[in-house]
N, C-alpha and C positions, 0 to 999 in steps of 0.2 A: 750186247749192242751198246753201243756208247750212247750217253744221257747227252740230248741234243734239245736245246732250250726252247727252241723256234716253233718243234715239234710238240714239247710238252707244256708251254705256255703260248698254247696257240693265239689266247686274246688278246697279249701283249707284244706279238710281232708280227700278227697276220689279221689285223683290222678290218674291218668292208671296207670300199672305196665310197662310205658315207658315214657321216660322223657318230661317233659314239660314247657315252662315259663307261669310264670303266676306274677302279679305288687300286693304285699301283704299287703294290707290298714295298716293304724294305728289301733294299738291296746290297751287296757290296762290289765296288769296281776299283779298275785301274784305272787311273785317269792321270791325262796330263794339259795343262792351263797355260793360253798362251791368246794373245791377240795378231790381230791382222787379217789378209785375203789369204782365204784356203785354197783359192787358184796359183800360188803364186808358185813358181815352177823351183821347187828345192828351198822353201819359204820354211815357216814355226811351223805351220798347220802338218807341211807334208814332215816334216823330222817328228812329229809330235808322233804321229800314227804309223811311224816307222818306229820308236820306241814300247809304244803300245802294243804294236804285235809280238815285240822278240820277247817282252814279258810274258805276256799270253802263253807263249808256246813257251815258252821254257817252264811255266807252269805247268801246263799239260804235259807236256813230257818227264815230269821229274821224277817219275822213276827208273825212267833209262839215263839220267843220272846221279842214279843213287839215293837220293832225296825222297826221306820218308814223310807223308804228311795224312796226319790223322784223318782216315775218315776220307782219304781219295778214292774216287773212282774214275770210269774211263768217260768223256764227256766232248763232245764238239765245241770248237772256241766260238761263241755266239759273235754274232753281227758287232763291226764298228755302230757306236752310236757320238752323238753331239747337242752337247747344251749350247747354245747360244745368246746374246746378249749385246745392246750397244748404251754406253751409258749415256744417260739422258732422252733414251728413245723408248715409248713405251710400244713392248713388240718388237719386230726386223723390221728392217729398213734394208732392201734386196739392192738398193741400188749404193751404197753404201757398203761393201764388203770390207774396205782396209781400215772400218771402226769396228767391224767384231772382236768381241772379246766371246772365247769359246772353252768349253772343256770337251776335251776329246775324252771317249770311256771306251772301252769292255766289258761287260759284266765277267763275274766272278764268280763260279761254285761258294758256299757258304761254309768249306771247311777249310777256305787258304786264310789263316790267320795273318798276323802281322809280323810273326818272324819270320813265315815260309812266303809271306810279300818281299821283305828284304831281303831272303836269300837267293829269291828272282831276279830281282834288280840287279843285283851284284851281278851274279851267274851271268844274265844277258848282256852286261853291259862287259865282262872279259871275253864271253866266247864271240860277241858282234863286234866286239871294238867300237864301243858305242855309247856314249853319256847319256844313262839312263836314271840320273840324279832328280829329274822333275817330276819322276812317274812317282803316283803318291797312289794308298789306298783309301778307296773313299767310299763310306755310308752316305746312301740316297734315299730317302724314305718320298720318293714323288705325291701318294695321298690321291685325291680326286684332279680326273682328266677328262680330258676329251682328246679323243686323238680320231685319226684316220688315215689310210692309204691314201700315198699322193703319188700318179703315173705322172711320168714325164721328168722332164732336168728341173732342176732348181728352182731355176728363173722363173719358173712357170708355178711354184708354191703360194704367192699369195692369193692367187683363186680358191685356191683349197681352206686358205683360212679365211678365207672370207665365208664360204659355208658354214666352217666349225663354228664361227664367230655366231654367224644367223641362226644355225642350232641352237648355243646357249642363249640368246634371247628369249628364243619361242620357248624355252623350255624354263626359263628362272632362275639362270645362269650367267656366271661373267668371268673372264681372265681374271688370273690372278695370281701375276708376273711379277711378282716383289718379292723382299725376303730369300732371296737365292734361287726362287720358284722361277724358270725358263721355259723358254721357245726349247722343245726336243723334237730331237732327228735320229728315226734306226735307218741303215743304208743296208737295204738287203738285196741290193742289183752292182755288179761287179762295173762301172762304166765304162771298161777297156772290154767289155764280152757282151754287152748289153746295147739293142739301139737305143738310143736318148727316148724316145713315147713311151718304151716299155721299162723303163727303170720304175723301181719299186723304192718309197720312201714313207714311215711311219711319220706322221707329225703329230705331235700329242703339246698341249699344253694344260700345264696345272688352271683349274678354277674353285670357285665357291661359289654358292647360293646368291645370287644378287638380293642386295638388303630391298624390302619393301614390293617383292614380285613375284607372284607364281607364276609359272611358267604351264604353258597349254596341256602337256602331256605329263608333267611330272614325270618324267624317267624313272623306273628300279636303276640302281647303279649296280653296272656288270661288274662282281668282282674278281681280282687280280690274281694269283699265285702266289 
């Protein structure tokens, strides 16, 4: 049976719909970096994650052709996910889309090195007909979060962090959105097969201990995989 990541790190893509920490292992992805509105119909955002999948899969697939890579096995391509960011904003600003700056990711099995990265790139970018010159491989060491299921579209996320945010009060916590540390998003509801209430969306953002406050419960932090 193929290794499916959602399934075996259940605490990292299958949340409560109430906030929780959890310490998020190192990771590696594909990722591709680009700003503007991710609505925008054949825009950066949508070519980005048009890139990022023919990587994916042409990883997964490489050894039907031919492409030996140490230490493969059979696995499901995990959920798009997205860093986000507006510069000078501390947090989103939802009503402001055409100021994001975003990295669009996939996670990564941990035995695609960096030359069977680049023979992907190539690969997908002759058999799509496709410039896939901005897709990079990138090490994420995310650290302590809070994250939680967020139902519904989008627009409708800052209620959600408004929780997360009230969580880390009560508890002796606070954002801690600097240093490359973002706003994350895993999408694991298809929106073309999905009604808009019942969409499924991880939001997790990196924090730390707020200086000079314990917090009521003092939390165990849940750890990661």
């Amino acid at each position: 049976m193929a290794f499916d990541f959602q399934k075996e790190y259940r605490e990292l893509y299958q949340p409560q719909n109430r906030p929780e920490i959890v310490t998020v292992p190192p990771a590696n992805y594909i990722a591709v970096r680009g700003r503007g509105d991710p609505n925008e119909k054949g825009g950066e955002y949508q070519r980005a994650v048009g890139i990022l999948y023919a990587v994916a899969y042409t990883l997964r697939m490489s050894p039907r052709s031919g492409r030996r890579i140490d230490g493969f096995f059979e696995y499901v391509v995990p959920p798009l996910e997205g860093f986000w960011y507006q510069e000078g904003v501390s947090g989103v600003d939802y009503g402001r889309k055409a100021d994001f700056c975003w990295v669009s990711v996939i996670r990564l099995p941990d035995f695609v090195t960096q030359q069977d990265f680049d023979w992907a790139v190539e690969t997908a970018a002759k058999k799509k007909k496709l410039d896939c010159s901005k897709a990079e491989l990138l090490f994420l060491d995310e650290g302590l979060c809070v994250q939680m299921m967020h139902l519904g579209v989008f627009d409708e996320e800052p209620a959600t962090v408004e929780k997360m945010d009230a969580f880390l009060w009560e508890n002796g916590y606070e954002n801690d959105m600097d240093g490359g540390r973002m706003h994350h998003e895993i999408y694991l509801s298809d929106p073309r097969k999905t009604a808009p209430e019942k969409q499924r969306t991880v939001i997790r953002h990196p924090i730390r201990r707020a200086a000079g406050k314990t917090g009521a419960g003092d939390l165990p932090e849940r750890p990661g995989r």
